[in-house]
LUMSE-667797 format. One record per atom (N, C-alpha, C): residue in one letter; x negated, y, z. Coordinates in pm, whole numbers, padded with zeros to 5 digits, always signed. Each point is the difference from the previous one (the first is absolute). Layout:
BEGIN
AXYZ
...
//
This chain:
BEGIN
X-01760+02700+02416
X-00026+00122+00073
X-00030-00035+00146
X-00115+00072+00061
X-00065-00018+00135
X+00141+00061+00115
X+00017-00041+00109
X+00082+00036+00106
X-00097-00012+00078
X+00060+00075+00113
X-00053+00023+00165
X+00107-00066+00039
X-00031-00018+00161
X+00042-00023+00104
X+00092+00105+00118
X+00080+00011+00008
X+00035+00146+00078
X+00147-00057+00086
X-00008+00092+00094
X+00112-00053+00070
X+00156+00131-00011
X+00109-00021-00056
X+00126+00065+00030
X+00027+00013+00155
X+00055+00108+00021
X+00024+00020+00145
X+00156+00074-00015
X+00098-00071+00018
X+00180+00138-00018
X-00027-00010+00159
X+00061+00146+00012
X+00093+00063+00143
X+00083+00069-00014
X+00128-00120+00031
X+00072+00105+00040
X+00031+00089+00135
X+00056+00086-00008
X-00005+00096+00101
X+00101+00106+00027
X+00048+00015+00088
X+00134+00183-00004
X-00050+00051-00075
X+00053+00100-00072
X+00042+00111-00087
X-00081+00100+00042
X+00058+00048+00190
X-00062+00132+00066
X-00176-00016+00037
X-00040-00120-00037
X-00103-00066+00059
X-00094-00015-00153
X+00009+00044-00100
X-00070+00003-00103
X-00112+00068-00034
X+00013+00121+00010
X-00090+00104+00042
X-00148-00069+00073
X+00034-00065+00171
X-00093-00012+00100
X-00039-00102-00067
X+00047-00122-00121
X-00045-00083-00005
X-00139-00015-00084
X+00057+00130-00145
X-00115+00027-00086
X-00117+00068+00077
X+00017+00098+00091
X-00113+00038+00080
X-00064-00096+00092
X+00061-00080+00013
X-00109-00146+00106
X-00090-00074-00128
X+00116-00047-00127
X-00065-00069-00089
X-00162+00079-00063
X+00045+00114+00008
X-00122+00109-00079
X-00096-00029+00122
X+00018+00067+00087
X-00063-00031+00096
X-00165-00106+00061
X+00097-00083-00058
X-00056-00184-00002
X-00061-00007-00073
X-00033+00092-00138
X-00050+00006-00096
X+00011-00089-00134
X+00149-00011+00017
X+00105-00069-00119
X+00016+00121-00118
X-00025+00054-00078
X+00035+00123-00084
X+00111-00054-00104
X+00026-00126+00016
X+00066-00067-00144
X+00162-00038+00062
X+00056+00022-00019
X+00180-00029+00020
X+00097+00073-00092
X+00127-00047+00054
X+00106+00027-00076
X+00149-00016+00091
X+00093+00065-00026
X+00084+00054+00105
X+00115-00034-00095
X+00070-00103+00049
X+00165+00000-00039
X+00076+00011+00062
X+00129+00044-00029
X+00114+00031+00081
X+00059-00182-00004
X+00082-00029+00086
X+00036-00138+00066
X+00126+00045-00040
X+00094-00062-00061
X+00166+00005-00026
X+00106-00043+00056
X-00075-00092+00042
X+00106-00053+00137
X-00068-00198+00035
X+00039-00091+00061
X-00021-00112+00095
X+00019-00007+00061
X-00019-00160+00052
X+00066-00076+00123
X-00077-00009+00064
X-00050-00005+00137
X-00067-00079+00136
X+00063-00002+00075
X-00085+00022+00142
X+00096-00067+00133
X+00109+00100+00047
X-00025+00089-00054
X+00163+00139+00054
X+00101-00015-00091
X-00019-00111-00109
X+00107-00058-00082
X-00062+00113-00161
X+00144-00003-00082
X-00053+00073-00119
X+00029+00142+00022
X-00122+00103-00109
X+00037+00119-00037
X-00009+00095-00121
X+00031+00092-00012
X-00038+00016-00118
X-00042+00205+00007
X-00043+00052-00085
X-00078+00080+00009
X+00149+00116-00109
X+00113-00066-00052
X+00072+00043-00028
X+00116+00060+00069
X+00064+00149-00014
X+00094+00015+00086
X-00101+00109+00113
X-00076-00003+00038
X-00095+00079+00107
X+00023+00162-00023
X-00005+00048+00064
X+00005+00176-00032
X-00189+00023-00017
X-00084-00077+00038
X-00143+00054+00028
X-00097-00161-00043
X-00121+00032+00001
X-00135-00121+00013
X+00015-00042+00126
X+00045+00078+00122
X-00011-00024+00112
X-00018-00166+00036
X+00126-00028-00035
X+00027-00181+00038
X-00052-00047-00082
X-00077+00027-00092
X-00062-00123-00116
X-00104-00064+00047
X-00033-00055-00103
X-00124-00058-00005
X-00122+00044-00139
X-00142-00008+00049
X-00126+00020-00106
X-00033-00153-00046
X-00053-00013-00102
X-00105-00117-00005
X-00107+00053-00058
X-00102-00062+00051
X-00186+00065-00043
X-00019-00106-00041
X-00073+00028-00097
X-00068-00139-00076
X-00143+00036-00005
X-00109-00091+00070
X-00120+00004-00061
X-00062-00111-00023
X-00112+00078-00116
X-00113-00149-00051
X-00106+00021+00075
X-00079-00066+00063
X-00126+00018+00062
X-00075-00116+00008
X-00126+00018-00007
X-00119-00072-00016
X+00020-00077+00104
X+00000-00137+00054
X-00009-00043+00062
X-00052+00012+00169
X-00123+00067-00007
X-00086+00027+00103
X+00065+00160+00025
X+00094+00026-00008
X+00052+00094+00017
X+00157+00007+00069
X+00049-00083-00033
X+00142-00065+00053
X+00012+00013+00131
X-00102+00001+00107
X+00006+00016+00139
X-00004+00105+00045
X-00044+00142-00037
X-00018+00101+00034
X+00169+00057-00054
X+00033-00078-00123
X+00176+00078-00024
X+00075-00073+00093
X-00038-00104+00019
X+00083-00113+00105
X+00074+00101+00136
X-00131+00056+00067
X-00051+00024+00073
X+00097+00162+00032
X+00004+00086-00068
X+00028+00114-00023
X+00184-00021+00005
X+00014-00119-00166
X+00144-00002+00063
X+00049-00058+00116
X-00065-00099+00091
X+00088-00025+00091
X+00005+00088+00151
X-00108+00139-00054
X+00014+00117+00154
X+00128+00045-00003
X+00007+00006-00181
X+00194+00013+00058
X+00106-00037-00008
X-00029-00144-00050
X+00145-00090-00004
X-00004-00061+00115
X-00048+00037+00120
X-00012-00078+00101
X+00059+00068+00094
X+00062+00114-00059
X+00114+00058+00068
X+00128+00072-00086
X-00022-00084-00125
X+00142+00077-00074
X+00026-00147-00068
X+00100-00025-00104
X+00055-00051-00053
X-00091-00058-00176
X-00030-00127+00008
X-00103-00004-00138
X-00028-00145-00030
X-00062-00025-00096
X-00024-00107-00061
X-00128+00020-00080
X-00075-00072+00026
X-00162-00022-00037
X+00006-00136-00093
X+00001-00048-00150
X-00092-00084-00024
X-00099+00026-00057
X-00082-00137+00003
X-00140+00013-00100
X-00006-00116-00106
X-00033-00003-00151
X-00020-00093-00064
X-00112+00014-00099
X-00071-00089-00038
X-00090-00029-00107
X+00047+00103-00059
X-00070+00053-00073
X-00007+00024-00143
X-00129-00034-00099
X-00013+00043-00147
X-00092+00046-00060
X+00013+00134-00063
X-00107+00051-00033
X+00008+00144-00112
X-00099-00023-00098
X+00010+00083-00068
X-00119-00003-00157
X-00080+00132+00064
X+00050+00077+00050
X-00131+00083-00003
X-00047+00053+00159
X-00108-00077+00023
X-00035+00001+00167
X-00010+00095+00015
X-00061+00096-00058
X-00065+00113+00032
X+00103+00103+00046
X+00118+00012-00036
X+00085+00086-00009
X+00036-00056+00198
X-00003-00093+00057
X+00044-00040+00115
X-00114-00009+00143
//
């Protein structure tokens, strides 16, 4: 079976900050993602967890997208107008998919 080339992009991101994020991604002209709730982890403010909270408030999102390569800069781009003043995590990795067209 034929594969493409495509690149994964996760962000994570606040909870209250989810919303602005899908409207930058759309924006950018990304139409393709996916939105998980984050359960809890460790970084530099030590560990947490998403259990115990009265609200989303303190959580965390993760967005997952696939995008065409030549496209990766314009989502790049969008997420970091606003993790460059809130709390987040950007990677990017290879992927492949079977059906380009859909991306």
């Amino acid at each position: 079976m034929q594969t493409h080339r495509a690149k994964r992009v996760e962000i994570i991101i606040e909870a209250p900050m989810e919303r602005r994020l899908a409207d930058a991604i759309i924006a950018a002209g990304i139409t393709g993602f996916t939105i998980l709730p984050v359960l809890g982890g460790s970084g530099r403010s030590g560990r947490w967890s998403r259990e115990g909270q009265v609200s989303s408030a303190g959580g965390m999102a993760a967005f997952v997208c696939i995008v065409r390569p030549e496209r990766v800069d314009a989502l790049l781009d969008a997420a970091f107008a606003l993790l460059k003043s809130h709390i987040g995590v950007v990677s990017v990795t290879d992927c492949e998919v079977l059906r380009a067209e859909r991306f």
